[in-house]
N, C-alpha and C positions, 0 to 999 in steps of 0.2 A: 295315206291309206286308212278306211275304216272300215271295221268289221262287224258282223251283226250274228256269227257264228258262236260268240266264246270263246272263241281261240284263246289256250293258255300261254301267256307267256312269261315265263319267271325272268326277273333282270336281276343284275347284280348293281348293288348299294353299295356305293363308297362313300356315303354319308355327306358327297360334294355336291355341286349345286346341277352338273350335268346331269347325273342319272335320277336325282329328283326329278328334277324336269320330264326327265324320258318316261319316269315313272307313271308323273302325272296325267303326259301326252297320250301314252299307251292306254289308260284308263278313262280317258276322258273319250277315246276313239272306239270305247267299248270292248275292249280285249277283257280277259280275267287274267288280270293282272296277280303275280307274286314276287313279293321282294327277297331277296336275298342277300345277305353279306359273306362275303368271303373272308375268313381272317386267314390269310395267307405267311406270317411270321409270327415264329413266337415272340413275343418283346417282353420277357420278363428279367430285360438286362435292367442291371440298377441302375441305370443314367433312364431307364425308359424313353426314347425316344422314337418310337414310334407309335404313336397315339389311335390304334385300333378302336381301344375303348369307347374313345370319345366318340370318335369316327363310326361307330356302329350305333350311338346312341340317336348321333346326329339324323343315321337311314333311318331308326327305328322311330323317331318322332315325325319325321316324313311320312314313311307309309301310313301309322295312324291318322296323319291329318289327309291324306288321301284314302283310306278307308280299305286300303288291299293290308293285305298278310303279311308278314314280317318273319325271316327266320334266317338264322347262323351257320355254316358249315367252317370246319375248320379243315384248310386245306395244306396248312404248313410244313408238313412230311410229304405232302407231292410234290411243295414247290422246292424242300431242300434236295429232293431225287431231282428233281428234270429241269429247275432251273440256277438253285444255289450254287449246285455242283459244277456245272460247267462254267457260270462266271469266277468261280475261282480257281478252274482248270485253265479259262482264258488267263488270267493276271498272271499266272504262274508260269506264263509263254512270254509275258512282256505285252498285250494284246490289251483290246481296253474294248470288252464285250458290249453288249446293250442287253440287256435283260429282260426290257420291259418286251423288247420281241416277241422272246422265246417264255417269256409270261404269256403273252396274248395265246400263242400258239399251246403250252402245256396245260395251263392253267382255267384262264374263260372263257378260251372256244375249246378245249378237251375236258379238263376233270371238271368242270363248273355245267359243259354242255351235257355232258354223260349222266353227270346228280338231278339235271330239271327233267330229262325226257326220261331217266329213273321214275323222278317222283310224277312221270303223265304228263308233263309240259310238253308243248307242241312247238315251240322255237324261244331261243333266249335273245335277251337284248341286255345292251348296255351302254353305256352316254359318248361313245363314240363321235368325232365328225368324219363319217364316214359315209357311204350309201353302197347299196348292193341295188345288182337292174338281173331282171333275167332276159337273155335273150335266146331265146331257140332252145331250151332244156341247156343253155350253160347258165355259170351266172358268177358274174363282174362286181369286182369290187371299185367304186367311183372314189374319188377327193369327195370331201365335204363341203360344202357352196362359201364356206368362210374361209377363206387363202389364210390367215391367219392358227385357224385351230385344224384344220385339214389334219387327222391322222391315220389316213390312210396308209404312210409311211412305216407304222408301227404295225401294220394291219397283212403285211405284203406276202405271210407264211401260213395265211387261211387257205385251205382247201375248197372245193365244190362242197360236199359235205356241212363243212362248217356253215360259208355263206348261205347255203339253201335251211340253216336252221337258225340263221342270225338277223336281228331288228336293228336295225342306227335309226331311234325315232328324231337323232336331232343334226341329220346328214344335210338339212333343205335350208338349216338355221343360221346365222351369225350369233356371236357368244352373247351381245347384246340384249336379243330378243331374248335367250333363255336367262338373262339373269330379271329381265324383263317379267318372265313369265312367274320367276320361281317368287319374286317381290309382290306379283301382282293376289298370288295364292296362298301366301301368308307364311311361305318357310323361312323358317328364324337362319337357315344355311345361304340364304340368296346373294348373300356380299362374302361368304366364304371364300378367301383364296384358295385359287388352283395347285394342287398338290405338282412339286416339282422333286428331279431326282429321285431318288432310287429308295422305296419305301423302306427294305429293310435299313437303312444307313442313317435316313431322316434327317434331323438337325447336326447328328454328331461329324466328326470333322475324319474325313472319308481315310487318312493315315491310322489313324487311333482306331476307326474300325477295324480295315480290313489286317490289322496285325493281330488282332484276335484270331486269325484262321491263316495267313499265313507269314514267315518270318523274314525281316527284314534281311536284305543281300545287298549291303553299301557297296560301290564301284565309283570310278573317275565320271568327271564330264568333264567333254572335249568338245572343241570346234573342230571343223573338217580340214584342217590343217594339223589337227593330231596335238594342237596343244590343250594342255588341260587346265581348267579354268574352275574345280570346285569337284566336290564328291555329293552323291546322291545317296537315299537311302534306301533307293532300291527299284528298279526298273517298272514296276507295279504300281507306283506312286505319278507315272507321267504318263501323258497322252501327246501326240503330235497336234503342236500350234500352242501347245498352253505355256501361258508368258506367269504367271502367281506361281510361286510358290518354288523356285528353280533353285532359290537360294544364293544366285550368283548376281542381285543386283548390285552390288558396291565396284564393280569393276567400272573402266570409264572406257574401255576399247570403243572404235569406231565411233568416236560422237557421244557416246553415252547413250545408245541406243537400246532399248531391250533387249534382252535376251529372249529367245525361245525356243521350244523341242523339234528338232527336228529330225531326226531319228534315235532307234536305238539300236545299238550293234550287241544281239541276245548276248553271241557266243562269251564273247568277250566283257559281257555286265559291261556297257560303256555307255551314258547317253549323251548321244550329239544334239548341241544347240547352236543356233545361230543367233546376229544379232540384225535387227531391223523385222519388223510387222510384214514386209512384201520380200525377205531373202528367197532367191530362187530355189534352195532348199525347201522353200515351205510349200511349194508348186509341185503337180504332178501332173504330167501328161496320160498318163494311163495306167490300168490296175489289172490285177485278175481279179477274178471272185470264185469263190467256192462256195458248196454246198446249195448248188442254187434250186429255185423252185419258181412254179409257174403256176397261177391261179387258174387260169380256165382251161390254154394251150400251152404248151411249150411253142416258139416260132418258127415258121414251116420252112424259111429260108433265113441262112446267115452267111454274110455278116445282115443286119439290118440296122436301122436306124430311130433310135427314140430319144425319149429325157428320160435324166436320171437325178435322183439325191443322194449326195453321201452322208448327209444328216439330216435329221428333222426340219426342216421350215427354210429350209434351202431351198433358192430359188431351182426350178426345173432347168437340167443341162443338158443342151445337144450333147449326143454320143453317138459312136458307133460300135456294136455289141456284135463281136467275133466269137465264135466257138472254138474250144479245145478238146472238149470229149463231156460226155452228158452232163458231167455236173460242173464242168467249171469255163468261163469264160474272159475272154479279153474285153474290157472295156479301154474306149480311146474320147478324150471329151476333145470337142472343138476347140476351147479353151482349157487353159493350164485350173487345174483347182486346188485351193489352199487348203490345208493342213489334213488329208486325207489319211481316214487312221485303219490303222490294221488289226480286224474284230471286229469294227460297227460292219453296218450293211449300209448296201449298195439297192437301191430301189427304182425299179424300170417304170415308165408313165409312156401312154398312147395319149397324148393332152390328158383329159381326166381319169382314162383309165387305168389304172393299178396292175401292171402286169404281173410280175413277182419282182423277186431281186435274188440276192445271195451275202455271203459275209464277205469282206474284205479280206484278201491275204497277201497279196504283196502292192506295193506302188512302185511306180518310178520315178525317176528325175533325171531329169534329161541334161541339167546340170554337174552331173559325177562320170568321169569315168566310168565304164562298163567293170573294173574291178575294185573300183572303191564304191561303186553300186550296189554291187553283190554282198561288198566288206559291210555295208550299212544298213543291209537290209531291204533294198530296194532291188526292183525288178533287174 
């Protein structure tokens, strides 16, 4: 796209080598470009690790060397209302949320979109690999032409609204070309690794966190025969499929095979593991989902038939997507899938296009009983 209006468009600076690029893109294509940073957490904990500082230093020498505006809002009182809060109202169910979601939706496409077209911006951007198409006064959120950084996924709880005031200048890209671009323009960030995990948490080690905010509730771990094989320190601490960290590897049951999570029974604080990488445990045939939403339409007829992801850079899965009342649906995959967890989101795809999705609430497994199903948390 290039423009010859002026269009303003302020993007948000994360000081990484994406939204450089986008930045640069954006103003190279004639826009009136304005930088932005968002410090979204406070981090004046003594271990400091989350490196804002730096991190805004990094955007702020960017924009100077491309020659646009530079400037700070501090968002971290919206993001402890609308997103701190509920991931720690999730862990506190035994649930293992995504964040970064319900960021994209609070935070850069709301309190970040509301501060640019405040200050007379005409649409924001930021270093997404994503794309938006309009077709017909609606307008579509795509995948990002690079299968690898494609996150569209993250993207799936944007509104019409949002997308008709949002830019992915680097939707067309592989990560390549833009590390390409950022080398070729002289930013000292061009080899900067990609921020991974969960900013406010950063290097510190995710136990020792999140006990600052909520307190630990030790209970048994059990196999699905009820015997018990080691104590946890707290239902909050585990996700389903994760084999690190279990504490129970000295045991030599079944071959000496891993151990891994595969459910947890709330009522009773119990978490069940199995042991082997592929136990049918760690399979689900199908899920509900709540809270769902739809980008452009909701679907005119159900059950229907698309792909779906239950996490990030998962390959696309046939399904079939049944209704139960407006906000919640049945999902049934073709194939059984591994370690499906209860809190992330579930994400619909028409090949590249980005339908919505919804959060995960219950799975099944087709392997338990209908009341030792129930007993463990599954459908």
């Amino acid at each position: 796209m290039r423009q010859t209006d002026k269009t303003r468009i302020m993007i948000g600076m994360s000081g990484g080598v994406d939204s450089s690029v986008s930045a640069l893109l954006l103003h190279r294509q004639g826009y009136e470009v304005h930088g932005l940073f968002m410090k979204n957490w406070e981090d004046n904990d003594p271990d400091g690790h989350c490196p804002a500082i730096h991190d805004s230093l990094d955007a702020m020498h960017v924009c100077d060397r491309i020659g646009i505006n530079f400037d700070a809002v501090n968002f971290a009182e919206t993001y402890w209302q609308r997103v701190f809060r509920y991931f720690l109202d999730e862990y506190r169910k035994g649930r293992t949320p995504n964040p970064d979601v319900l960021c994209n939706k609070e935070i850069k496409f709301r309190a970040f979109l509301d501060y640019a077209l405040d200050q007379g911006a005409d649409k924001i951007a930021t270093g997404h690999y994503a794309r938006v198409e309009e077709r017909k006064g609606r307008y579509y959120l795509l995948k990002g032409c690079d299968p690898n950084k494609d996150q569209s996924y993250f993207l799936y709880l944007l509104d019409q609204r949002q997308l008709s005031k949002s830019v992915f200048p680097l939707g067309q890209l592989h990560k390549t070309q833009v590390r390409n671009i950022a080398l070729q323009a002289g930013f000292a960030n061009h080899a900067k690794k990609d921020s991974t995990g969960i900013c406010f948490i950063g290097e510190r080690k995710f136990n020792e966190f999140i006990n600052r905010y909520l307190p630990e509730r030790p209970g048994e771990i059990r196999t699905p025969d009820n015997l018990p094989v080691g104590t946890h320190n707290g239902l909050m601490f585990y996700t389903i499929g994760q084999r690190k960290g279990i504490g129970i590897g000295g045991r030599q049951d079944n071959d000496g095979e891993p151990w891994y999570v595969a459910a947890k029974q709330i009522e009773d604080n119990v978490l069940i593991v199995v042991q082997g990488e592929h136990h049918p445990l760690l399979y689900s045939h199908s899920l509900l989902a709540k809270s769902l939403h739809w980008i452009s339409t909701a679907p005119d007829k159900l059950p229907f038939r698309c792909q779906a992801k239950t996490r990030y850079r998962q390959a696309d899965q046939p399904c079939t997507v049944t209704a139960i009342d407006k906000d919640t649906c049945s999902v049934t995959f073709d194939q059984p899938q591994r370690a499906v967890t209860p809190g992330q989101s579930i994400v619909f795809y028409d090949q590249d296009i980005c339908l919505g999705g919804g959060i995960i609430d219950q799975i099944d497994s087709a392997s338990l009983p209908a009341t030792e199903a129930q007993r463990y948390g599954y459908m």
